[in-house]
Steps between C-alpha positions, in 0.01 A plus 500: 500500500593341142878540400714395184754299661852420330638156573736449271534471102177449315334453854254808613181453699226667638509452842335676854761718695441722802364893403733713645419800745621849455753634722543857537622653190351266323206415311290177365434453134160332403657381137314569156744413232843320468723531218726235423863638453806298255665437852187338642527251177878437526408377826228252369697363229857513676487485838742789523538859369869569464630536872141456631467119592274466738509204778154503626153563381398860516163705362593629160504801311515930514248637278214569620235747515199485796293733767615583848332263752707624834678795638766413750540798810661783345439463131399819367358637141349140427110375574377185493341408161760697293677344201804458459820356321726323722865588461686215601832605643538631792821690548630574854582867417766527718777341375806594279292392177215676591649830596585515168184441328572127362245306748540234237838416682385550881708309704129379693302508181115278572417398167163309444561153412882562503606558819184358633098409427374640218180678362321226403205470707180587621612745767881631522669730812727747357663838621283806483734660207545177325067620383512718195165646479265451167263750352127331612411455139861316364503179361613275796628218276654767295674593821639238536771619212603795743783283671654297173479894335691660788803236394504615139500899690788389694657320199457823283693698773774288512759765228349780367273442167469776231244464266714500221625174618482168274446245765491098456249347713545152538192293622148604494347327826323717742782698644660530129181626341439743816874597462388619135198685613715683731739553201207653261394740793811647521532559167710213392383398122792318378437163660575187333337248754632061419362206649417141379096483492319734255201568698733671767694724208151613368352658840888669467344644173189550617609698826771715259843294460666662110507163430552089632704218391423157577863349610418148424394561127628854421888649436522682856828678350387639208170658647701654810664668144193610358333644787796616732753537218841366457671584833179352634350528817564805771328280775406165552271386743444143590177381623497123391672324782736261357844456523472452100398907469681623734833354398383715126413814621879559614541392098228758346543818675697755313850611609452740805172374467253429846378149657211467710453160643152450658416157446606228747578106341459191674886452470727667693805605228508608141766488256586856491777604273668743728746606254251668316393639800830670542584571168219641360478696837122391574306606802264272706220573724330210704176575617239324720208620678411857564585787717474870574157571333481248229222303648267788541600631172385191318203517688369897349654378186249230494204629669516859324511325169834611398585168414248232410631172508167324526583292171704280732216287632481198389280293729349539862484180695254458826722478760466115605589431139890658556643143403300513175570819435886465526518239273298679285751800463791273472383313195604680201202420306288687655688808415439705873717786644341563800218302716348593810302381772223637672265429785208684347207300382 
């Protein structure tokens, strides 16, 4: 089978591995679409993703949508040819972490492309509950948003949110602009969203952010003012992924005020200013992944329609074009959010 294989910074290939079989409790995935996550890029243009360096090539990626090809002995409540959405992690469910409903944390966790291959090929072996079933008729590149959406779930779960809230959102990638859709469904209007290239802050207007500011060529201060008032902000949640913006979120959020910190930066420090921190007695919530029911929350929240974030598409690559299409997405000018890849023809 054909696999996107990592070998190092700015070096991907396309490249025959073995298919896998299923073992019992597990099923094989005949893939349809991929989606190409900020991690998966990091990767490509770094080498590394903050702790995550990697010291041999592996098969990349952990979005992905596809149909079931194989049922290993004992899986039950799955047939061959249904599709699905692959959820990537695969807690143990057993330990400390998981006992407690954070499966993000599992002392065992199996995360696609993390912790091992990922979901970028033809045919991929994963656990029977790692397959989140699709309605027959759903969009299967859409689908493919199910996994990054269950992070901006987890992310909005992370302190309590009242809909009164004035929040600062800072970056408008994928997860930032999913973060905001997550915001606007639960009822969250006062949402000032920043980030550095206008056609990222208008899908922020166009999918229901109060307003945007464009850091690089806009007063950041004075519209945190005019939108969230003069105390400013209530929560901050940061999305970009560089030490830069996550050194000023501790600097933006009100006093008492919350900090949600979702995005990971190739660097592994930021200046933080921990005596505003203490001082201005500020609360901090890291979040990564998803647990409890996050992923198959994301999942109705997509497929029912209770939150269309099919504005996000930029571009869908043929699969044997995954070099091409990476590039693509990381040059600026070409203004993408997300790409995909897909093996239909």
């Amino acid at each position: 089978m054909k696999a996107i294989v990592w070998h190092g910074m700015r070096d991907i290939g396309i490249e025959e591995a073995p298919q896998p079989e299923a073992g019992a409790g597990q099923v094989l995935v005949k893939m349809h679409s991929l989606g190409i996550c900020g991690s998966d890029l990091k990767l490509f243009v770094y080498g590394v993703l903050g702790t995550l360096k990697p010291v041999r090539p592996f098969i990349m990626g952990h979005e992905g949508t596809g149909y079931i090809l194989q049922l290993g002995e004992g899986v039950q409540g799955l047939s061959v040819g249904d599709p699905i959405c692959i959820n990537p992690q695969a807690a143990c469910q057993a330990c400390f972490y998981c006992q407690r409903g954070e499966q993000n944390l599992c002392d065992q966790l199996d995360f696609k492309s993390v912790t091992g291959d990922g979901v970028f090929s033809e045919v991929v072996r994963i656990r029977a509950d790692q397959a989140i079933p699709l309605p027959s008729n759903f969009d299967m590149q859409l689908a493919t948003l199910i996994e990054p959406l269950s992070v901006a779930v987890q992310a909005s779960r992370a302190t309590q949110i009242h809909p009164d809230d004035g929040v600062l959102l800072i970056g408008a990638g994928t997860i930032g602009l999913l973060t905001l859709a997550v915001l606007r469904h639960l009822g969250v209007s006062r949402v000032l969203v920043v980030d550095i290239q206008d056609y990222s802050l208008r899908i922020a207007e166009r999918m229901g952010a109060q307003a945007v500011v464009n850091s690089k060529t806009q007063d950041l201060d004075q519209a945190i003012r005019q939108v969230l008032g003069p105390r400013g902000p209530d929560i901050v949640i940061e999305s970009a992924g560089s030490s830069v913006t996550q050194a000023q979120a501790f600097e933006l959020a009100r006093p008492g005020g919350r900090l949600v910190m979702i995005g990971i930066s190739p660097e592994q420090t930021a200046p933080i200013n921990v005596n505003r921190l203490v001082r201005s007695n500020l609360r901090v919530f890291g979040t990564v992944r998803t647990s409890g029911d996050a992923f198959a929350s994301a999942a109705y929240l997509l497929t029912s329609g209770q939150i269309d974030v099919s504005c996000l598409v930029s571009r869908v690559f043929p699969f044997d074009n995954a070099e091409e299409a990476y590039e693509y997405v990381i040059n600026k000018n070409n203004q993408a959010t997300k790409c995909l890849l897909t093996f239909e023809t």
